[in-house]
MMTF fields as JSON, N, C-alpha, C and O atoms, coordinates in Angstrom:
{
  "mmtfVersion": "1.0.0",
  "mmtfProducer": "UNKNOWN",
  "numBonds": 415,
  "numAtoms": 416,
  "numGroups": 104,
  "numChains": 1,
  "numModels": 1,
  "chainsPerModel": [1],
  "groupsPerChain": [104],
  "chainIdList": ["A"],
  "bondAtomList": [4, 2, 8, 6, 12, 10, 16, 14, 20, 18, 24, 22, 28, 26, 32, 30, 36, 34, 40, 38, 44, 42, 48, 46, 52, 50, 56, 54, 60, 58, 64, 62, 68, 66, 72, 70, 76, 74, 80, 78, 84, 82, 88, 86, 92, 90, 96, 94, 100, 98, 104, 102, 108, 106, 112, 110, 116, 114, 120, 118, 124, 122, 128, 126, 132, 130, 136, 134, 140, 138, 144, 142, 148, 146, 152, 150, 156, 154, 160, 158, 164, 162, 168, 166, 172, 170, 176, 174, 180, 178, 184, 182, 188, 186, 192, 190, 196, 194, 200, 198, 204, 202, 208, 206, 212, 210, 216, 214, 220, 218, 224, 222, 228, 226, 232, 230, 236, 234, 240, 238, 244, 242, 248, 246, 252, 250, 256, 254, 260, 258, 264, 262, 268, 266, 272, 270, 276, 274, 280, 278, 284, 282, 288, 286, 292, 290, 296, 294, 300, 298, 304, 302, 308, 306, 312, 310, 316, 314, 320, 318, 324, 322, 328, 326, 332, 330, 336, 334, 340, 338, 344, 342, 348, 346, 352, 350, 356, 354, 360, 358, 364, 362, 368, 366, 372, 370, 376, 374, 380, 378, 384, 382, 388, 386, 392, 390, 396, 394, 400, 398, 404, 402, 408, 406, 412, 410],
  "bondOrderList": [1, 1, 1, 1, 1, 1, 1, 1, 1, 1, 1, 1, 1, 1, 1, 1, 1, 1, 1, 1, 1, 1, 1, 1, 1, 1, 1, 1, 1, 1, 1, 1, 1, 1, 1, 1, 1, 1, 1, 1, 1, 1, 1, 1, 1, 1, 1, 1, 1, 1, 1, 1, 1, 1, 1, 1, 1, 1, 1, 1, 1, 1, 1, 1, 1, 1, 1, 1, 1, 1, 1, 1, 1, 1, 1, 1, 1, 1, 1, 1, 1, 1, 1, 1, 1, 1, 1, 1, 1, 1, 1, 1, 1, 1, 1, 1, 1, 1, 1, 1, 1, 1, 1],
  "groupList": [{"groupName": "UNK", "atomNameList": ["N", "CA", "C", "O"], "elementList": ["N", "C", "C", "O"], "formalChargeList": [0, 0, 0, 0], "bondAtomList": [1, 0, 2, 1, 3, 2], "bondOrderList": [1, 1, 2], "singleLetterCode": "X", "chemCompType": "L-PEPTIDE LINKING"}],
  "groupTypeList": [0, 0, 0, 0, 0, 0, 0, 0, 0, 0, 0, 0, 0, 0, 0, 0, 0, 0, 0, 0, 0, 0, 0, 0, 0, 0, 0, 0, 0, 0, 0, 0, 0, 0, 0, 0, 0, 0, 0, 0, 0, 0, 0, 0, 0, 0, 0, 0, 0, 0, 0, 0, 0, 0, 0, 0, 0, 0, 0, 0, 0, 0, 0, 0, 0, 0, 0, 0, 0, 0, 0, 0, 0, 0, 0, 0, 0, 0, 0, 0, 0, 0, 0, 0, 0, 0, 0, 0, 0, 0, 0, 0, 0, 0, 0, 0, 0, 0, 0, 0, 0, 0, 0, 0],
  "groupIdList": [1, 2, 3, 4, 5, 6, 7, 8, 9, 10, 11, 12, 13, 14, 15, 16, 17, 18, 19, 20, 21, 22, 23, 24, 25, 26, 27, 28, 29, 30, 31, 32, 33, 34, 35, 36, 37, 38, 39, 40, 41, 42, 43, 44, 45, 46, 47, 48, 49, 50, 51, 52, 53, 54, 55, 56, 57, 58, 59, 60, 61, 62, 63, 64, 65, 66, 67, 68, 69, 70, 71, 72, 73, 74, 75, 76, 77, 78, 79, 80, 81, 82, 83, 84, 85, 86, 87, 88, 89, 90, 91, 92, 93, 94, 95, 96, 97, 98, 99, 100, 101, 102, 103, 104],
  "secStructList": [7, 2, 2, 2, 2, 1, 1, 7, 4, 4, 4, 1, 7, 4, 4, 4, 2, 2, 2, 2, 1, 7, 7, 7, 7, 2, 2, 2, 2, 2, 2, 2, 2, 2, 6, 6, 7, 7, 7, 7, 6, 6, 6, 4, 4, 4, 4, 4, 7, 7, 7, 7, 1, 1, 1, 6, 2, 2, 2, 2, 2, 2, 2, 2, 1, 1, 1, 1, 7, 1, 1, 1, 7, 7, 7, 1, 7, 7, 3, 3, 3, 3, 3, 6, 6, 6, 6, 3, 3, 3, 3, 6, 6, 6, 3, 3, 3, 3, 7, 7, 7, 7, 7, 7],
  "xCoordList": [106.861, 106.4, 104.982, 104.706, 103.916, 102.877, 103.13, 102.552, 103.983, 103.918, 104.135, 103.53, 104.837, 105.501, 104.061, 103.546, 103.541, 102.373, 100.679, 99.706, 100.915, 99.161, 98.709, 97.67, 99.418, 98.603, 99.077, 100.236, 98.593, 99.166, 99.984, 99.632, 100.869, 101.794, 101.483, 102.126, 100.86, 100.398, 99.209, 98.859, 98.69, 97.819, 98.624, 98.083, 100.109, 101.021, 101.5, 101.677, 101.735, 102.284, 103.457, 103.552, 104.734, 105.806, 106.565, 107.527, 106.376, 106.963, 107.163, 107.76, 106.514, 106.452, 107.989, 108.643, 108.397, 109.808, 110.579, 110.806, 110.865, 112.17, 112.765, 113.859, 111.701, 111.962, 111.598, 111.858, 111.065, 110.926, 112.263, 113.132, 112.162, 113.47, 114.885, 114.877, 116.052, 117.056, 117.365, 116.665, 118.366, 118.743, 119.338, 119.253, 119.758, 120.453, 121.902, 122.007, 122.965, 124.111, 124.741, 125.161, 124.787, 125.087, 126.695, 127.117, 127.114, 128.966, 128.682, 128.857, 128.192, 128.095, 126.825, 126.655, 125.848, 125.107, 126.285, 126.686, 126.646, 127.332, 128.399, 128.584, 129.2, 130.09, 129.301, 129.461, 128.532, 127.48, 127.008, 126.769, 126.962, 126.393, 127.594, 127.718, 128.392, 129.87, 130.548, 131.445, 129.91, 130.547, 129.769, 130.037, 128.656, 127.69, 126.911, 126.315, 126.698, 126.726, 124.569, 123.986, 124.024, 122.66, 122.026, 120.951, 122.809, 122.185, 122.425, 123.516, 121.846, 122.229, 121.406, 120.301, 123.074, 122.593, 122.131, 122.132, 121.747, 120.876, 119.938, 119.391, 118.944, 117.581, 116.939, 115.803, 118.161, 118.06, 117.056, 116.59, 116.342, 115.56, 114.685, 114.175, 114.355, 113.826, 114.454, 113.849, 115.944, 116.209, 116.73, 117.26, 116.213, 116.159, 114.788, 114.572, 113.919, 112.6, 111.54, 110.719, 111.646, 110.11, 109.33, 108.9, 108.792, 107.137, 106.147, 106.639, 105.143, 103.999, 103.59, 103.359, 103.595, 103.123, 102.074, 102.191, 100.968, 99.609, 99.318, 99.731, 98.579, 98.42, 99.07, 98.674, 100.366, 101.548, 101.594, 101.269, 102.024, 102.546, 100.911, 101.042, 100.145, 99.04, 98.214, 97.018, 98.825, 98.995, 99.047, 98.411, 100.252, 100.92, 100.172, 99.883, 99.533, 98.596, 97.202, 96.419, 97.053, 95.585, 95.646, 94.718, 96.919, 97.414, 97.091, 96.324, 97.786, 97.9, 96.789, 96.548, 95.916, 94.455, 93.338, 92.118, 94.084, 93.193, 93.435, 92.588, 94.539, 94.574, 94.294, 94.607, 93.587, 93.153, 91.87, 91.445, 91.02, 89.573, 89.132, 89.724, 87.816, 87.056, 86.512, 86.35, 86.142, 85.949, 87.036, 87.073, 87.895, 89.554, 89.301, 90.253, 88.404, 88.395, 87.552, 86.353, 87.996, 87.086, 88.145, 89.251, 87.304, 87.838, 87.248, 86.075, 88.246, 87.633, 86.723, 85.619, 87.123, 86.831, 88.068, 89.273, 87.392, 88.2, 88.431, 87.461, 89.214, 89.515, 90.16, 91.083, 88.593, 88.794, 89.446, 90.068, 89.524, 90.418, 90.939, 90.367, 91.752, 92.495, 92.867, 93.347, 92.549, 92.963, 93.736, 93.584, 94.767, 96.375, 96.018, 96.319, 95.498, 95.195, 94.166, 94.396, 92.838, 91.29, 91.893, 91.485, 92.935, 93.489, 91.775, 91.018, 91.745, 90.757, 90.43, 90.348, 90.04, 89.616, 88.662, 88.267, 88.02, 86.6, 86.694, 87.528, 86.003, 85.555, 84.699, 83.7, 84.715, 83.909, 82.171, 81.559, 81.8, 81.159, 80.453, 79.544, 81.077, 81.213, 81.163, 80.59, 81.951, 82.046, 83.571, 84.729, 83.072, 84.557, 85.101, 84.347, 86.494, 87.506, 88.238, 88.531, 88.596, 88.662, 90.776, 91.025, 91.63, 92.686, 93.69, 93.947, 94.418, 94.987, 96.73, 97.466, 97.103, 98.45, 98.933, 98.638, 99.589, 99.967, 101.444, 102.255, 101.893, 103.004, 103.642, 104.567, 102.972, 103.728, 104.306, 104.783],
  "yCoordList": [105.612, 106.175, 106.716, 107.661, 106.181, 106.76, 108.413, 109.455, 108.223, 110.047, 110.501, 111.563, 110.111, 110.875, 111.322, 112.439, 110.063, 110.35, 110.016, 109.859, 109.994, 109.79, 108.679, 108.82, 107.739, 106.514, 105.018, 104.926, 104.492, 103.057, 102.424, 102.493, 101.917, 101.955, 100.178, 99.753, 99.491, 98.312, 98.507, 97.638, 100.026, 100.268, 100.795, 101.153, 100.728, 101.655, 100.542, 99.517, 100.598, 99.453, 99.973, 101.176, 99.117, 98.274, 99.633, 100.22, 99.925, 100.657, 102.213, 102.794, 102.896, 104.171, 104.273, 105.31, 103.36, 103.199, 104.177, 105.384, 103.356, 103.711, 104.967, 105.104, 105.958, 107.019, 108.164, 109.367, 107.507, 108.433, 107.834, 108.502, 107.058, 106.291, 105.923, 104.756, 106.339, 106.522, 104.711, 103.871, 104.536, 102.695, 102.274, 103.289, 101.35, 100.998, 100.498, 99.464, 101.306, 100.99, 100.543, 101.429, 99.222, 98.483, 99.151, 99.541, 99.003, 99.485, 100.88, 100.987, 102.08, 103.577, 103.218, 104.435, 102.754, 102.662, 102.668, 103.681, 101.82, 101.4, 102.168, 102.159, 102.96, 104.149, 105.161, 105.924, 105.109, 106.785, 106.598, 107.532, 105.486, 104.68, 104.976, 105.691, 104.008, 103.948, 105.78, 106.356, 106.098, 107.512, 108.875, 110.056, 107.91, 108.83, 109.777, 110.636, 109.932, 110.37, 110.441, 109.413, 111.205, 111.271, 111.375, 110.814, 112.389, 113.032, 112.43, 111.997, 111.735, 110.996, 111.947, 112.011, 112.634, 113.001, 112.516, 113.118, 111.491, 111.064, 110.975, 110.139, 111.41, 111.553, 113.342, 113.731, 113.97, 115.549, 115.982, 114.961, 117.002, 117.577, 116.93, 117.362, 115.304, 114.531, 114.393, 114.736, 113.839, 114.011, 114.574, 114.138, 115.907, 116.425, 117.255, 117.743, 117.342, 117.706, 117.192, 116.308, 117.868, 117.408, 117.642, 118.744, 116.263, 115.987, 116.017, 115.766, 116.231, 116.389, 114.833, 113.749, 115.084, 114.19, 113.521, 112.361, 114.24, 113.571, 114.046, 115.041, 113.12, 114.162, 114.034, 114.68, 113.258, 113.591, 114.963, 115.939, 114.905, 116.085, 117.315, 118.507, 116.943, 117.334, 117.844, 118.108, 117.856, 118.083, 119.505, 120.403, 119.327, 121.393, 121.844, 122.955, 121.586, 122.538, 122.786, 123.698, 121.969, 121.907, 122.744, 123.054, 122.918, 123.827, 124.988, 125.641, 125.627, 126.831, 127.251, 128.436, 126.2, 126.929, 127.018, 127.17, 126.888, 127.012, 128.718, 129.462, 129.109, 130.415, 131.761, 132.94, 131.103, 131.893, 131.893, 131.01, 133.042, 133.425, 132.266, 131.738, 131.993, 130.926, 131.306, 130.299, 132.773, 132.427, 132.207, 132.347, 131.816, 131.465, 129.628, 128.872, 129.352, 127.869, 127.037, 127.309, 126.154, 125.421, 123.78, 123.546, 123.038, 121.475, 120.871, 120.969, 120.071, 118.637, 119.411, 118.945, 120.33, 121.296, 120.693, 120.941, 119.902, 119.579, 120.386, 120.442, 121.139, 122.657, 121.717, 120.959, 122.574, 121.879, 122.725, 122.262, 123.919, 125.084, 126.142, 126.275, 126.799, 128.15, 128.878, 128.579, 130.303, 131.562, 132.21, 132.816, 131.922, 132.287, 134.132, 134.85, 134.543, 135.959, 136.972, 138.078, 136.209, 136.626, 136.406, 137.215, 135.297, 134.975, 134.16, 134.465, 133.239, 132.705, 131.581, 131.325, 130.211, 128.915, 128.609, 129.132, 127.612, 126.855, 125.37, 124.563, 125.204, 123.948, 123.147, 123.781, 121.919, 120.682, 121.539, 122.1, 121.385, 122.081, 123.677, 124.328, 123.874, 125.227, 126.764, 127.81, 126.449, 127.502, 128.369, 127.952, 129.579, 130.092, 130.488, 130.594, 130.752, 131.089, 132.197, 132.082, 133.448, 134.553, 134.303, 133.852, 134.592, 134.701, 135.808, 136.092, 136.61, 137.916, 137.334, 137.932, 136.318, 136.126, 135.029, 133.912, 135.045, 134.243, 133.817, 134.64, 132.399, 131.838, 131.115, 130.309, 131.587, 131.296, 132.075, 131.497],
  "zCoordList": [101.535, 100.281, 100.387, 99.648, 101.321, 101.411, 102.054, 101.743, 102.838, 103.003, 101.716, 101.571, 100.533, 99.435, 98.824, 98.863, 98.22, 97.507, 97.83, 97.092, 99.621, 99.942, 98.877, 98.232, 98.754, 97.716, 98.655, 99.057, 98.788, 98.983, 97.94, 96.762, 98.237, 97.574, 97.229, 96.269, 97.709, 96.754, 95.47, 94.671, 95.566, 94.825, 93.404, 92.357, 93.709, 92.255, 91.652, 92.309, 90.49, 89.679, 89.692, 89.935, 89.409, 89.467, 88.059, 88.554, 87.148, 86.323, 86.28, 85.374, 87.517, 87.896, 88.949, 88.85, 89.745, 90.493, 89.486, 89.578, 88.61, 87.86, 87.264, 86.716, 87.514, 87.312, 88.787, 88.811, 89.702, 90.741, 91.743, 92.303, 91.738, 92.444, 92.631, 93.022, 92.545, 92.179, 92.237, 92.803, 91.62, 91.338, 93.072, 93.763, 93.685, 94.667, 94.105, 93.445, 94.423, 94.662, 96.151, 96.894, 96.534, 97.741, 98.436, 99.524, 97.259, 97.485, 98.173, 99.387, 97.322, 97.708, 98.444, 98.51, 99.016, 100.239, 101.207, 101.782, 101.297, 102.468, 103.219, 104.437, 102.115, 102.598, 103.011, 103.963, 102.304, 102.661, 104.337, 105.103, 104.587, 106.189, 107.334, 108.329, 106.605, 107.694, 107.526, 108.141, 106.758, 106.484, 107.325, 107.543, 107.632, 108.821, 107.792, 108.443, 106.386, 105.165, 105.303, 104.958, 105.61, 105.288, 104.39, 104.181, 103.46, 101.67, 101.215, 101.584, 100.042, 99.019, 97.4, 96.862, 97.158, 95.705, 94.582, 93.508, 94.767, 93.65, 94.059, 93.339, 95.139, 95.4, 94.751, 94.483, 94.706, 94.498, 95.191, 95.698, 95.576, 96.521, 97.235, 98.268, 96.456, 97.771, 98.744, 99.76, 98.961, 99.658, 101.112, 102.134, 100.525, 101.8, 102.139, 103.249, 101.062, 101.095, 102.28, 102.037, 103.658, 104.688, 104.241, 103.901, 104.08, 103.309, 104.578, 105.678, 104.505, 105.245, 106.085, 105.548, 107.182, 108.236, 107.599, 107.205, 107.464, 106.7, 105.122, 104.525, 104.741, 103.075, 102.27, 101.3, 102.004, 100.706, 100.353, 101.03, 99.247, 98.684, 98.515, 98.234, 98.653, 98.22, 99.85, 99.979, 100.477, 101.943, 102.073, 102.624, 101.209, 100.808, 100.123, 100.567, 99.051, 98.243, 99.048, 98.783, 99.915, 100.476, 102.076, 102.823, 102.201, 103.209, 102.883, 103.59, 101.379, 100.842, 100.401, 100.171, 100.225, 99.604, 100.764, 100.69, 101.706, 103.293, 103.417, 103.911, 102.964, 103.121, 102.056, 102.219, 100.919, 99.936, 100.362, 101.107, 99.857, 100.25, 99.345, 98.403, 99.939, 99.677, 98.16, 97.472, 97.383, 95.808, 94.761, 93.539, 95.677, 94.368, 94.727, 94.923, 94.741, 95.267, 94.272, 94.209, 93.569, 92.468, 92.439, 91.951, 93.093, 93.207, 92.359, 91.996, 91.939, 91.069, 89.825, 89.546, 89.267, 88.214, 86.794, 86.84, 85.651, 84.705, 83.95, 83.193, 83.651, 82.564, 81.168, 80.871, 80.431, 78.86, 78.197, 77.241, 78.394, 77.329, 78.179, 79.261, 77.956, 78.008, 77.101, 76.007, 77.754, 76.618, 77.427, 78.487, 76.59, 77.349, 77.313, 78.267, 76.333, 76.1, 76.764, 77.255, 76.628, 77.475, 78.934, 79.767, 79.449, 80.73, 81.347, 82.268, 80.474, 80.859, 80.782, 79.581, 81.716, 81.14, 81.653, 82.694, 80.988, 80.846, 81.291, 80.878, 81.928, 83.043, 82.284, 81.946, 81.865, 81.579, 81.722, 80.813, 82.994, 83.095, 82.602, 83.118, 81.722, 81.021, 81.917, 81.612, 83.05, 83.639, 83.678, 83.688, 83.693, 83.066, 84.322, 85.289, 84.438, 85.416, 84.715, 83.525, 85.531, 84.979, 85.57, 86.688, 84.836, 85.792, 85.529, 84.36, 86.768, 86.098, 85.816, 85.03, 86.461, 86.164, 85.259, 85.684, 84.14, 83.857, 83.733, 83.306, 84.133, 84.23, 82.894, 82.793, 82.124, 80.607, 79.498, 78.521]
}
């Protein structure tokens, strides 16, 4: 699970499982085994999703922003508002971010 989410996984509490985790069925384990059976559809794209050697999931975003020019780059920047319209949001810091696409 630490590849999944780069967290130690004694550091996660006990009530986050139940929804990232599909339940254990022992009976359908066991055919899926003797059945030589690898996918298990109730993981849905985890299960067959290669997660990153190092990094969790956050591995991939930090990949992808290795390849954007360095002024599209603003870390650990808390965005207090957006103007879905101006295409624009504002940083804790009160610095604005100009953006041309929007996904909404």
């Amino acid at each position: 699970m630490f590849k999944t989410w780069a967290h130690p996984t004694t550091k996660l509490s006990a009530d986050w499982v139940g929804f990232k985790i599909p339940p254990t069925d022992l009976k359908r384990d066991l055919i899926r085994t003797l059945d030589n059976e690898e996918a298990d559809d109730l993981w849905g794209h985890s299960g067959r999703f290669s997660y990153p050697k190092k990094g969790g999931l956050g591995g991939i975003w930090k990949a992808i922003a290795k390849k954007l020019p360095r002024n599209n780059e603003k870390f650990r920047a808390e965005v207090v508002q957006i103007d879905l319209e101006e295409k624009t949001a504002r940083t804790r810091d009160d610095v604005e971010i100009k953006y041309k696409v929007s996904l909404v």
